[in-house]
PDB file with SEQRES, HELIX, SHEET and CRYST1 records, atoms N, CA, C and O in Angstrom:
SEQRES   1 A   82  UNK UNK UNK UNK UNK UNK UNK UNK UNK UNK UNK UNK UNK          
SEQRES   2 A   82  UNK UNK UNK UNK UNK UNK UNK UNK UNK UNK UNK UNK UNK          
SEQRES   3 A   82  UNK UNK UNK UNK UNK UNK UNK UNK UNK UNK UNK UNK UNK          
SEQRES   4 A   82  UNK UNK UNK UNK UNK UNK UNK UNK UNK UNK UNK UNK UNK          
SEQRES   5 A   82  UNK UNK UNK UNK UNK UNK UNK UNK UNK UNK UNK UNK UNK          
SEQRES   6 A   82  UNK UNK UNK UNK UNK UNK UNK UNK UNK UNK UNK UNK UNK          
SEQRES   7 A   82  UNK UNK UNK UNK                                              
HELIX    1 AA1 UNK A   14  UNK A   27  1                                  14    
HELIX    2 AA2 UNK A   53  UNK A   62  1                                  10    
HELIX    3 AA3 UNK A   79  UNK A   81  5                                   3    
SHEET    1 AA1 2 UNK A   8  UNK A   9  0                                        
SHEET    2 AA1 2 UNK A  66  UNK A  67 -1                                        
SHEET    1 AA2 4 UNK A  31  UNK A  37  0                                        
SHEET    2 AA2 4 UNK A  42  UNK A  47 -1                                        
SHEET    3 AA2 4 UNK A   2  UNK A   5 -1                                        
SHEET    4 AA2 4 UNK A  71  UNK A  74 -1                                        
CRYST1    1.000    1.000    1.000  90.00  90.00  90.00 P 1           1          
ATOM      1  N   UNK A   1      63.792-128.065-144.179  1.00  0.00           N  
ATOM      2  CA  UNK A   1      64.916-127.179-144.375  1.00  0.00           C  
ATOM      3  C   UNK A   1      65.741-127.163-143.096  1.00  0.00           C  
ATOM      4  O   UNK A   1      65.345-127.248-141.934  1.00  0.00           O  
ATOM      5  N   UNK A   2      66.769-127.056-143.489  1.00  0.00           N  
ATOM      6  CA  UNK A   2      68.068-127.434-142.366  1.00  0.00           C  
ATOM      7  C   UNK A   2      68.367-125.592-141.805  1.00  0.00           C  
ATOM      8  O   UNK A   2      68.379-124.733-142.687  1.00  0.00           O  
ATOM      9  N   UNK A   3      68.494-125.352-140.942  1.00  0.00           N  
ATOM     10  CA  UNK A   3      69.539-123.905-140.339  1.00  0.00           C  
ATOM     11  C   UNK A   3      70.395-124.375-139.358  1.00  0.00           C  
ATOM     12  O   UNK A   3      70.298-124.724-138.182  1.00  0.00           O  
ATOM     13  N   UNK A   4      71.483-124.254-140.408  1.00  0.00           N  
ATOM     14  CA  UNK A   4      72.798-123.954-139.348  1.00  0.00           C  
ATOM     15  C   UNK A   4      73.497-122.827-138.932  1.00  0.00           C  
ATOM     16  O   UNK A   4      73.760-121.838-139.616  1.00  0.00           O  
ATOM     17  N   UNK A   5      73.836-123.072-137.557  1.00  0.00           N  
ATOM     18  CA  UNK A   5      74.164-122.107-136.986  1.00  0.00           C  
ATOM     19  C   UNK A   5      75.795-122.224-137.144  1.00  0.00           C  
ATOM     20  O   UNK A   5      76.235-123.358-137.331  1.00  0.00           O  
ATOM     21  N   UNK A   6      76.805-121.032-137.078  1.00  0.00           N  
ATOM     22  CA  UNK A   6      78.163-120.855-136.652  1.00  0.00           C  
ATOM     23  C   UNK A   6      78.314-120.116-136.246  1.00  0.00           C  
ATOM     24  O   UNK A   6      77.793-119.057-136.595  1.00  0.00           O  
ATOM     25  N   UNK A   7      79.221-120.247-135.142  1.00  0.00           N  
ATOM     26  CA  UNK A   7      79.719-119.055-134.278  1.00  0.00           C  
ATOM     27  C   UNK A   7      80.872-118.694-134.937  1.00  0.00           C  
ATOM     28  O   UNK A   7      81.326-119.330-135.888  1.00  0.00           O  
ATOM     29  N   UNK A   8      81.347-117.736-134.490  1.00  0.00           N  
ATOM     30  CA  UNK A   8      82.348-116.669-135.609  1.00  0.00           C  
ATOM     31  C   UNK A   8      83.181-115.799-135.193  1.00  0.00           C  
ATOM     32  O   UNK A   8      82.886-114.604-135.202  1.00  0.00           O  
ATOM     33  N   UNK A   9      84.174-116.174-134.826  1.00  0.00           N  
ATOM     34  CA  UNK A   9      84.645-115.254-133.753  1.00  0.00           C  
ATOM     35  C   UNK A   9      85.711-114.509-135.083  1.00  0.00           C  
ATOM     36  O   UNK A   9      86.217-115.125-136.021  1.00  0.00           O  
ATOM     37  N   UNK A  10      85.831-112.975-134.775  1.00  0.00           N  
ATOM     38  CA  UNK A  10      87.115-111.754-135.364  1.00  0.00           C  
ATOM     39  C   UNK A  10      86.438-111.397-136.718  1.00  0.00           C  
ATOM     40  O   UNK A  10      87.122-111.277-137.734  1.00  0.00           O  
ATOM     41  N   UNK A  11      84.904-111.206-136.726  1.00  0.00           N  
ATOM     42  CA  UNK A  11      84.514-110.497-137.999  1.00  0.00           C  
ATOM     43  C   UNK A  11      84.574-109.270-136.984  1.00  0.00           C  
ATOM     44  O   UNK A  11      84.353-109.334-135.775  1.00  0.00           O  
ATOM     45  N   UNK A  12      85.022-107.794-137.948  1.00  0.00           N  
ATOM     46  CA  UNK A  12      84.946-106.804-137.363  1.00  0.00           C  
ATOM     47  C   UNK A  12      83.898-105.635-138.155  1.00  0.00           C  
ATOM     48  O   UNK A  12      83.421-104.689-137.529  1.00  0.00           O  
ATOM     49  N   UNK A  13      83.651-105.857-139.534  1.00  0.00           N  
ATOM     50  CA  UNK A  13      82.666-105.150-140.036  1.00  0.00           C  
ATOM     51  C   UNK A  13      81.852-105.810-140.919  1.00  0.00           C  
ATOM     52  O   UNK A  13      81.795-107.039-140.887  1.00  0.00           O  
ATOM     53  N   UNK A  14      81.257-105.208-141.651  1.00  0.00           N  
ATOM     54  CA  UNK A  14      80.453-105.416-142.623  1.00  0.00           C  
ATOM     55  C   UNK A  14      81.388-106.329-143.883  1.00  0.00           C  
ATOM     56  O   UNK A  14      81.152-107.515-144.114  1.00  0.00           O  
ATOM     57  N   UNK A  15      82.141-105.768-144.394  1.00  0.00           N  
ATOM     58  CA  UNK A  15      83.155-106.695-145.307  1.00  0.00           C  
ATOM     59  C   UNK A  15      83.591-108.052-144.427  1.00  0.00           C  
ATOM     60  O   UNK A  15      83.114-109.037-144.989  1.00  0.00           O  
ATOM     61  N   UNK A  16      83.970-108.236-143.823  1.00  0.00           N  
ATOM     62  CA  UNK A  16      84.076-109.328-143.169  1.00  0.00           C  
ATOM     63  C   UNK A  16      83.028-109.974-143.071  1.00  0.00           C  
ATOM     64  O   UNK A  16      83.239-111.184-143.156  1.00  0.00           O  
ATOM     65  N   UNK A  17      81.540-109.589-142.870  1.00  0.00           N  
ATOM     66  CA  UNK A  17      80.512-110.484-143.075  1.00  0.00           C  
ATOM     67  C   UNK A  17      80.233-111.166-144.245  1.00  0.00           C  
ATOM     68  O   UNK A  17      79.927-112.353-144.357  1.00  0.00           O  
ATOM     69  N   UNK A  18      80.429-109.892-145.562  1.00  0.00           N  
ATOM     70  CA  UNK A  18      80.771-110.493-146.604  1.00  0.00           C  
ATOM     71  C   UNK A  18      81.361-111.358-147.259  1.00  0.00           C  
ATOM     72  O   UNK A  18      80.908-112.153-148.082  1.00  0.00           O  
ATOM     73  N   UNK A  19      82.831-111.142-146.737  1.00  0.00           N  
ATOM     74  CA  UNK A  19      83.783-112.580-147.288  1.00  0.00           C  
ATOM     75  C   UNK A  19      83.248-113.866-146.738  1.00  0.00           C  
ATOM     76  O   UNK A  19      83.068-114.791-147.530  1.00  0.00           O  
ATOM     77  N   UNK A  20      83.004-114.009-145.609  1.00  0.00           N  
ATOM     78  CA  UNK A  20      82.371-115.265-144.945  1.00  0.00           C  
ATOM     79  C   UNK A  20      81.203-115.853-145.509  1.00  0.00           C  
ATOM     80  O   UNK A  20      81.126-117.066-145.705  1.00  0.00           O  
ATOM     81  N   UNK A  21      79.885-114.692-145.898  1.00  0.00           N  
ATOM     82  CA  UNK A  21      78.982-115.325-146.808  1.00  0.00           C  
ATOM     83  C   UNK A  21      79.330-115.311-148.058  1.00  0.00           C  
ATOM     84  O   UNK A  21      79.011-116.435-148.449  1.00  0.00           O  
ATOM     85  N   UNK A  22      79.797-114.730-148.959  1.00  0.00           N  
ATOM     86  CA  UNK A  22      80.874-114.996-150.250  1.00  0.00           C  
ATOM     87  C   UNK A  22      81.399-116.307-150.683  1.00  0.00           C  
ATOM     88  O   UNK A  22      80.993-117.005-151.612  1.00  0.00           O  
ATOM     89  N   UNK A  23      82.715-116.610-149.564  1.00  0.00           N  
ATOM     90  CA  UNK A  23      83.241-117.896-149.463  1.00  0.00           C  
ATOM     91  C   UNK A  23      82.225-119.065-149.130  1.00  0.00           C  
ATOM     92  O   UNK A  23      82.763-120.076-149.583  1.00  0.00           O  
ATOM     93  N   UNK A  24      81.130-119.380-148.609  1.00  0.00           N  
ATOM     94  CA  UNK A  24      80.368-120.165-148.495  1.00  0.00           C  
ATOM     95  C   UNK A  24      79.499-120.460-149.316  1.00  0.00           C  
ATOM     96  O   UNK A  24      79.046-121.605-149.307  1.00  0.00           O  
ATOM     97  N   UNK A  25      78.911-119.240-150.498  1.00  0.00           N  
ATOM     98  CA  UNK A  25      77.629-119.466-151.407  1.00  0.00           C  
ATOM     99  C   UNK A  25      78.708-120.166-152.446  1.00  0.00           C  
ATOM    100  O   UNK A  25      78.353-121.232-152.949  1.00  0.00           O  
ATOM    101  N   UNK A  26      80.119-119.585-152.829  1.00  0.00           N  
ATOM    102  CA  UNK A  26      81.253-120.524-153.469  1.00  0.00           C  
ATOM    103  C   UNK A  26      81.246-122.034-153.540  1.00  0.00           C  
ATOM    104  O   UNK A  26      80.962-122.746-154.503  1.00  0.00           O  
ATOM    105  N   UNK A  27      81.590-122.347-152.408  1.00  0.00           N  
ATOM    106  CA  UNK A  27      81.422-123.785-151.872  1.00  0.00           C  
ATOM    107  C   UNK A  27      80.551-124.070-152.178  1.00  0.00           C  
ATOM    108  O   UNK A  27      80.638-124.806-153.161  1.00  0.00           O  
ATOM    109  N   UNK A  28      79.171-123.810-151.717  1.00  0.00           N  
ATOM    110  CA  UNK A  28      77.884-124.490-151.816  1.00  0.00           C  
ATOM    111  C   UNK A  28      76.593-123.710-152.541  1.00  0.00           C  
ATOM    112  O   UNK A  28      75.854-123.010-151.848  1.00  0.00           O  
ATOM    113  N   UNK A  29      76.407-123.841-153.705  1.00  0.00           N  
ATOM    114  CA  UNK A  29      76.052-122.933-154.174  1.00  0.00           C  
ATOM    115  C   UNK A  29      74.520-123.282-154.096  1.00  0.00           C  
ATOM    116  O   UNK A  29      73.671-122.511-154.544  1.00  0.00           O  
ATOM    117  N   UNK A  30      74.290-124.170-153.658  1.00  0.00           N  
ATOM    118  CA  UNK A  30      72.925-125.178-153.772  1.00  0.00           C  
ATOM    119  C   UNK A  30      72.140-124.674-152.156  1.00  0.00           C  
ATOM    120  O   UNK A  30      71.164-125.228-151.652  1.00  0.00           O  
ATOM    121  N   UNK A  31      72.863-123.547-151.614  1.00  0.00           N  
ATOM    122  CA  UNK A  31      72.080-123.407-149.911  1.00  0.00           C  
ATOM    123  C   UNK A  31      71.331-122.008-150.536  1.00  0.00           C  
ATOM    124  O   UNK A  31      71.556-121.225-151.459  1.00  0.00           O  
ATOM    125  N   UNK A  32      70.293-122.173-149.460  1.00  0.00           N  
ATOM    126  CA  UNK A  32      69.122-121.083-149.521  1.00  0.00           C  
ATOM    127  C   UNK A  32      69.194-119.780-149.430  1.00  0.00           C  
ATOM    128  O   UNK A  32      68.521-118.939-150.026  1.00  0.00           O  
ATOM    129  N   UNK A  33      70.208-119.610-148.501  1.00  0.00           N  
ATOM    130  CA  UNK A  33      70.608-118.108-147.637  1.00  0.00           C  
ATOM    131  C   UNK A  33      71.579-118.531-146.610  1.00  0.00           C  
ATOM    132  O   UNK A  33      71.708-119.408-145.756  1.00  0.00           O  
ATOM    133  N   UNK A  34      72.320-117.312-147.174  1.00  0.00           N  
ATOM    134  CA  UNK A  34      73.188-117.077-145.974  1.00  0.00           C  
ATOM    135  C   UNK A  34      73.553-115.864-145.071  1.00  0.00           C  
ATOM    136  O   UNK A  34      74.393-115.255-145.734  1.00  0.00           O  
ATOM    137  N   UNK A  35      73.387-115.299-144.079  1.00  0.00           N  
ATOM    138  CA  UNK A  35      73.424-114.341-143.299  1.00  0.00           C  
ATOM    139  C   UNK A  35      74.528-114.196-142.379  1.00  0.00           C  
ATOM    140  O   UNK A  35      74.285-114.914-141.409  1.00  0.00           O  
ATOM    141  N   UNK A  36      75.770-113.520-142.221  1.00  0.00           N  
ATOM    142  CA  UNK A  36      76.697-113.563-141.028  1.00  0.00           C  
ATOM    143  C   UNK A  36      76.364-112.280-139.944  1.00  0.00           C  
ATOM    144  O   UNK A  36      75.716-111.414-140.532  1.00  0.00           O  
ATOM    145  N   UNK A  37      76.508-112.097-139.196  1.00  0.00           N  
ATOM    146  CA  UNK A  37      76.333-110.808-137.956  1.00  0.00           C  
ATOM    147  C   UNK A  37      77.360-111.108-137.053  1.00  0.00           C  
ATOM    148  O   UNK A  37      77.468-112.197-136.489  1.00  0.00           O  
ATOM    149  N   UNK A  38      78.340-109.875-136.866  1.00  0.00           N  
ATOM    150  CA  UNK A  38      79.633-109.362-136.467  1.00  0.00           C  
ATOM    151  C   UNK A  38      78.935-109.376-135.017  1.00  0.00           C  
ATOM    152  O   UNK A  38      79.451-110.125-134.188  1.00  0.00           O  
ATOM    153  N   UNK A  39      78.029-108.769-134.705  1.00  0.00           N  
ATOM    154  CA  UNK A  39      77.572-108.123-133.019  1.00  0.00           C  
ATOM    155  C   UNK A  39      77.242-109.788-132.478  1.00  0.00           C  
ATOM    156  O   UNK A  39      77.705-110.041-131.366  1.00  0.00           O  
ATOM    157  N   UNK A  40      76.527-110.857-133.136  1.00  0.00           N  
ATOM    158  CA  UNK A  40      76.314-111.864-132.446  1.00  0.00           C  
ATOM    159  C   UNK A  40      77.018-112.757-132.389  1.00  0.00           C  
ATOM    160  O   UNK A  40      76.921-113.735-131.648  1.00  0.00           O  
ATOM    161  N   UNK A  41      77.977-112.479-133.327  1.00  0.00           N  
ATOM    162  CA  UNK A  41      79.154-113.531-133.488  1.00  0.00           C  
ATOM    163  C   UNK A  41      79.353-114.819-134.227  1.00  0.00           C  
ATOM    164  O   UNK A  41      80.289-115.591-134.019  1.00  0.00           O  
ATOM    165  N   UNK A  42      78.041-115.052-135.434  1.00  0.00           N  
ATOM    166  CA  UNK A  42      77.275-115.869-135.524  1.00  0.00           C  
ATOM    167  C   UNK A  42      77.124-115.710-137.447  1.00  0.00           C  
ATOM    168  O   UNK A  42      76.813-114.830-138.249  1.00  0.00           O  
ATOM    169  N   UNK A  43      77.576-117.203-137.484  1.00  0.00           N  
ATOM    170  CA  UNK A  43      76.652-117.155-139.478  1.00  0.00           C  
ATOM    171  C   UNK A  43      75.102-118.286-139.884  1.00  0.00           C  
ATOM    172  O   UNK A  43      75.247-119.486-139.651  1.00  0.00           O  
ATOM    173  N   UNK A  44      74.297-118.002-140.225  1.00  0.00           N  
ATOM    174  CA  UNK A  44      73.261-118.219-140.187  1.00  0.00           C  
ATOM    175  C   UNK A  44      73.236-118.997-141.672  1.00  0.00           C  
ATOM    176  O   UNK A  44      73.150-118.250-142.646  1.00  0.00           O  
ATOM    177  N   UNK A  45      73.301-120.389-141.913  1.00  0.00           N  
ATOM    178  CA  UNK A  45      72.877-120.548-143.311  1.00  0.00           C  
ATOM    179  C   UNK A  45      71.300-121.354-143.270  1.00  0.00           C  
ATOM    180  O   UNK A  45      70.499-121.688-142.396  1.00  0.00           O  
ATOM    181  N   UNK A  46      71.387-121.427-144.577  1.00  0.00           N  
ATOM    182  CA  UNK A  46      70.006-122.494-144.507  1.00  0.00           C  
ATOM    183  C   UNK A  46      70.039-123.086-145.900  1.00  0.00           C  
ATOM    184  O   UNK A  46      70.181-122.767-147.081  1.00  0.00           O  
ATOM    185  N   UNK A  47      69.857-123.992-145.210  1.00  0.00           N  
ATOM    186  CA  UNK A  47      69.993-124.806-146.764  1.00  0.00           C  
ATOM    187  C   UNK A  47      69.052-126.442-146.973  1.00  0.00           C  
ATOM    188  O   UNK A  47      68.528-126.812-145.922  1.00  0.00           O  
ATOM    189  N   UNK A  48      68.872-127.190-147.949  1.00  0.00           N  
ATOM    190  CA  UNK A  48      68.147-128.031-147.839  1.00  0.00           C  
ATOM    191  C   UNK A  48      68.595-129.576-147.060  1.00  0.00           C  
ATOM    192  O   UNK A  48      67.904-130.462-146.555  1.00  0.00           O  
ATOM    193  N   UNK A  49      70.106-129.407-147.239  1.00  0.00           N  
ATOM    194  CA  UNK A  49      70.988-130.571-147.159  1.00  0.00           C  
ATOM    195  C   UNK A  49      72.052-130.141-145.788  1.00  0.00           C  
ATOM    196  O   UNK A  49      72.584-129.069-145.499  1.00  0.00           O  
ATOM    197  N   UNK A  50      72.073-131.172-145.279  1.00  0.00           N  
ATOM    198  CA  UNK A  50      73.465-130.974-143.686  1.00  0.00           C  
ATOM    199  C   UNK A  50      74.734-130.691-144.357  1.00  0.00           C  
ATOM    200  O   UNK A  50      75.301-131.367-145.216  1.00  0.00           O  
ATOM    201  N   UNK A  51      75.096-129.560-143.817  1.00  0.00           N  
ATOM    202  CA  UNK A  51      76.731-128.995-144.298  1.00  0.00           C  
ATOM    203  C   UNK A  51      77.346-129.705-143.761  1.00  0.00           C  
ATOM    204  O   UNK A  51      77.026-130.257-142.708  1.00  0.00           O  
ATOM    205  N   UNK A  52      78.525-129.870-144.456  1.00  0.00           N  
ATOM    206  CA  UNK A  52      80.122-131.089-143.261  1.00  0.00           C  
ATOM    207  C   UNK A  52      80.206-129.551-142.741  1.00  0.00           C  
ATOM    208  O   UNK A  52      80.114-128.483-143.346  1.00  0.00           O  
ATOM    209  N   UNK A  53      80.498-129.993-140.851  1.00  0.00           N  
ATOM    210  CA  UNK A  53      81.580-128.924-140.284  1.00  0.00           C  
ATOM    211  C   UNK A  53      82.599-128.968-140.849  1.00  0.00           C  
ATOM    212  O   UNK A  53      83.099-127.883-141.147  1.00  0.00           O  
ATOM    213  N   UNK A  54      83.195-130.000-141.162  1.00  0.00           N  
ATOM    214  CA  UNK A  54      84.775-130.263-141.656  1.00  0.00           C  
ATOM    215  C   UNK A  54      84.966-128.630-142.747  1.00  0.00           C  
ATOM    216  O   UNK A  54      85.632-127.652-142.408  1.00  0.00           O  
ATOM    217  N   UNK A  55      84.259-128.757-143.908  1.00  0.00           N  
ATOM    218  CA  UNK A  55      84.170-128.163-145.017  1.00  0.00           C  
ATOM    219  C   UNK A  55      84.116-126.741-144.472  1.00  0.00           C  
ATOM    220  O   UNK A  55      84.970-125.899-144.748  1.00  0.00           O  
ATOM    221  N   UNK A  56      82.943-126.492-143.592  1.00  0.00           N  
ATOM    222  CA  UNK A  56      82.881-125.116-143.082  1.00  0.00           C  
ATOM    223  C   UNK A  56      83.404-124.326-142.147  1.00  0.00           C  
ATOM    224  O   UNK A  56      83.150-123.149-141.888  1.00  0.00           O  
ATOM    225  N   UNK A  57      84.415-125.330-141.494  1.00  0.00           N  
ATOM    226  CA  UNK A  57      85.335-125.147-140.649  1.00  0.00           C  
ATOM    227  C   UNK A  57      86.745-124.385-141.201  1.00  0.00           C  
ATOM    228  O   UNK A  57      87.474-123.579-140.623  1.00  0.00           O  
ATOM    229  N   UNK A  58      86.810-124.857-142.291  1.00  0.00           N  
ATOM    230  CA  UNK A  58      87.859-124.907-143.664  1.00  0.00           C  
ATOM    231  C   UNK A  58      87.766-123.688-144.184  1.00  0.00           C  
ATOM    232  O   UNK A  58      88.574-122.761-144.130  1.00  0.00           O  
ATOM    233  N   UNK A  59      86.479-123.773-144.811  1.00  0.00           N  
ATOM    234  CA  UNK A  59      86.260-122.350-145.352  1.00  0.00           C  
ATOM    235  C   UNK A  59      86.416-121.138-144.558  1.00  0.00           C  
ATOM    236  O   UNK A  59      87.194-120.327-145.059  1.00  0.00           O  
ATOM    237  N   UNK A  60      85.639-120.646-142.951  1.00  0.00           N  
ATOM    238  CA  UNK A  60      85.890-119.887-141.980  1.00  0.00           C  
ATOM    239  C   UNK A  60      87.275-120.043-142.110  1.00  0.00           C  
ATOM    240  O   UNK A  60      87.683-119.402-143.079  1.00  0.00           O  
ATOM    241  N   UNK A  61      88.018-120.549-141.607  1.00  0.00           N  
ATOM    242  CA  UNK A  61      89.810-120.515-141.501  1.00  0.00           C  
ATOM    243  C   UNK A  61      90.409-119.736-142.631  1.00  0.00           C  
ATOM    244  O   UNK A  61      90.676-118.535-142.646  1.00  0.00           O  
ATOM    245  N   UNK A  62      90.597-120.749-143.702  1.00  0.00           N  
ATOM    246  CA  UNK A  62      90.795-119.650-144.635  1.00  0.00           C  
ATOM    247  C   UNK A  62      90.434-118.219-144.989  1.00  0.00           C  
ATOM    248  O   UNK A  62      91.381-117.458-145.188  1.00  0.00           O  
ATOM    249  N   UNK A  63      89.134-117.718-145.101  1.00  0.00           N  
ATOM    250  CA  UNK A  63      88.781-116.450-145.080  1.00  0.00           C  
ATOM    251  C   UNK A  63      89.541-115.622-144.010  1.00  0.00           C  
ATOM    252  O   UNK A  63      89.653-114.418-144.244  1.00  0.00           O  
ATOM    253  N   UNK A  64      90.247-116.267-142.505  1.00  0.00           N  
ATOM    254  CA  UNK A  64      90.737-115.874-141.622  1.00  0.00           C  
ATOM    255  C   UNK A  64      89.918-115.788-140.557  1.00  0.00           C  
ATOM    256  O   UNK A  64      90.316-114.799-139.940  1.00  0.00           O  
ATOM    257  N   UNK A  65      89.064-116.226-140.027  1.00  0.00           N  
ATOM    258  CA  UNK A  65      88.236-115.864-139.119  1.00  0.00           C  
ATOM    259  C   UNK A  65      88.095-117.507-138.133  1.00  0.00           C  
ATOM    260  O   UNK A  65      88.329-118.538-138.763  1.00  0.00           O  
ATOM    261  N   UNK A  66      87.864-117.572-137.221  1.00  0.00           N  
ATOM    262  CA  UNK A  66      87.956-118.774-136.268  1.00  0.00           C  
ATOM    263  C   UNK A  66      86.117-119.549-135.988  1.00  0.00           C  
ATOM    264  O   UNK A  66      85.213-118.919-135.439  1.00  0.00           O  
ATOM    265  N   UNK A  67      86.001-120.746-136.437  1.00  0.00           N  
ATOM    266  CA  UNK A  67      84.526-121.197-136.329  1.00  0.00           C  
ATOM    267  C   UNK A  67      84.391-121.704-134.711  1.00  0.00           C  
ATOM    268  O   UNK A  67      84.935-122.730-134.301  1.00  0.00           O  
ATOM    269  N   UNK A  68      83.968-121.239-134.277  1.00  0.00           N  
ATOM    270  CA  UNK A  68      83.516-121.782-132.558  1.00  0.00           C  
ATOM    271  C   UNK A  68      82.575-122.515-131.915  1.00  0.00           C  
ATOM    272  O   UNK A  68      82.680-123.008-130.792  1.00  0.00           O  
ATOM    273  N   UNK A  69      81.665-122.574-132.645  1.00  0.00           N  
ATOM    274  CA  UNK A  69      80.782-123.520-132.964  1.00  0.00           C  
ATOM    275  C   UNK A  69      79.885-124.200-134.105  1.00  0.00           C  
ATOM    276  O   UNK A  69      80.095-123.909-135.283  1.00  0.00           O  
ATOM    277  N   UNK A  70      79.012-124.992-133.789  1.00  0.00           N  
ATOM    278  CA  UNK A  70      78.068-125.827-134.937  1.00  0.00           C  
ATOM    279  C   UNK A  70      76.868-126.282-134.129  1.00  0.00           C  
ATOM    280  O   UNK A  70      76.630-126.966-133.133  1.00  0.00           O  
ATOM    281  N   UNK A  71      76.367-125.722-134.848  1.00  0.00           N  
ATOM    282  CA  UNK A  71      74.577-126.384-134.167  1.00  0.00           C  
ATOM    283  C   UNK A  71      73.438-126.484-135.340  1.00  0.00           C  
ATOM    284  O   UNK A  71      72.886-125.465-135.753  1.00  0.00           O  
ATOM    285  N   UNK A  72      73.247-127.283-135.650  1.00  0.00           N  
ATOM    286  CA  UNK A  72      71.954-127.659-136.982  1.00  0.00           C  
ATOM    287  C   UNK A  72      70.371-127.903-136.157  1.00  0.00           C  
ATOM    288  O   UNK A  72      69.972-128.690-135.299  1.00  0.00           O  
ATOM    289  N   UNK A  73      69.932-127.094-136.711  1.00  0.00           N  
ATOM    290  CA  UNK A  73      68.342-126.892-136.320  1.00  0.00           C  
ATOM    291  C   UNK A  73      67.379-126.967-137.236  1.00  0.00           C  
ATOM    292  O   UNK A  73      67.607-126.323-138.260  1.00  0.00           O  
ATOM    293  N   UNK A  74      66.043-127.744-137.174  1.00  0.00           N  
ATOM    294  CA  UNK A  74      64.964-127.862-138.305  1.00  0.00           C  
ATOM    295  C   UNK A  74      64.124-126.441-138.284  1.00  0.00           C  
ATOM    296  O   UNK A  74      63.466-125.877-137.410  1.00  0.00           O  
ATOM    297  N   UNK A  75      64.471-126.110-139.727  1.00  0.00           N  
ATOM    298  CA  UNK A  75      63.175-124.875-140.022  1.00  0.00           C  
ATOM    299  C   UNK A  75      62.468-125.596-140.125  1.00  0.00           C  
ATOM    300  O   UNK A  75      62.571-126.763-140.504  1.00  0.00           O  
ATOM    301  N   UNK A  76      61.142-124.691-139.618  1.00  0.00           N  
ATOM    302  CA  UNK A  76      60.079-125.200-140.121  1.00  0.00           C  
ATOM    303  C   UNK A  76      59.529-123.971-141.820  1.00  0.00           C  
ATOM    304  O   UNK A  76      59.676-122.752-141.906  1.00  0.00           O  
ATOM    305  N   UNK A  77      59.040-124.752-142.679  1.00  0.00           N  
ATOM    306  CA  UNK A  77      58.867-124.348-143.688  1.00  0.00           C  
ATOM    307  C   UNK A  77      57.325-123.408-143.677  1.00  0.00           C  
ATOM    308  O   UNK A  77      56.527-123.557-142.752  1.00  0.00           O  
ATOM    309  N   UNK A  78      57.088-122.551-144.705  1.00  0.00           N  
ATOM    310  CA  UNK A  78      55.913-121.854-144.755  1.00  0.00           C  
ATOM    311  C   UNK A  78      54.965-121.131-143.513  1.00  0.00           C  
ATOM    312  O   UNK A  78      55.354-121.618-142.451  1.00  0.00           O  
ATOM    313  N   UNK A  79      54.233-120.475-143.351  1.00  0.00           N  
ATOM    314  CA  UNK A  79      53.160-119.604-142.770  1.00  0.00           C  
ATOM    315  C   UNK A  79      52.804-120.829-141.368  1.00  0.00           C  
ATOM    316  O   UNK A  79      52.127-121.854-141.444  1.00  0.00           O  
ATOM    317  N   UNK A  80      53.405-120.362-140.371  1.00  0.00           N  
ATOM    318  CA  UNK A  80      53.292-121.312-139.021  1.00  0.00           C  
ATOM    319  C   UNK A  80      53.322-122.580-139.227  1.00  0.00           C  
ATOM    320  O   UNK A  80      52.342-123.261-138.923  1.00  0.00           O  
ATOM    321  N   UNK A  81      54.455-123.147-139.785  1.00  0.00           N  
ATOM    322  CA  UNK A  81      55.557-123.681-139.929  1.00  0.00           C  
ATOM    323  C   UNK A  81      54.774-125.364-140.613  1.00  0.00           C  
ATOM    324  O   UNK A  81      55.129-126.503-140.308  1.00  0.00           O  
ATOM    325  N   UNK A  82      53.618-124.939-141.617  1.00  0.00           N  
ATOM    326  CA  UNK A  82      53.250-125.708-142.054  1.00  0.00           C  
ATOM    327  C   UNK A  82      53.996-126.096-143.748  1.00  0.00           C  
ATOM    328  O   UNK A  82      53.592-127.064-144.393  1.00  0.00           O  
TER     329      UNK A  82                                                      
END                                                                             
């Protein structure tokens, strides 16, 4: 399982976390979870397959909000990461 990270700059509440994970389960309806947080600045997906930045770059913009970064990291799956 894939977790990508985005940075997220001008969410200011809770609805704004929303539209951002909203607009993304849209797009990709095939990812695991998605989590955004306003205080870290940051959207958290996870999914089985590598997201295009291109695509999620796209989507952040539109919703109005600015993507600042991209970083893809391996979950590890199940009970100590077996």
């Amino acid at each position: 399982m894939k977790e990508i990270v985005l940075g997220v700059e001008g969410m200011m509440c809770g609805m704004c976390e929303s539209h951002i994970n909203d607009a993304i389960r849209n797009k990709f309806p095939n990812i695991k979870k998605v989590s955004s947080n306003r205080k870290k600045k940051e959207t958290v997906i996870q999914s089985e397959d590598i997201l295009d930045k291109e695509d999620l770059n796209k989507i952040i913009t539109e919703v109005g909000y600015t993507m600042t970064s991209y970083d893809i990291r391996e979950k590890k799956k199940g009970l100590f990461g077996r």
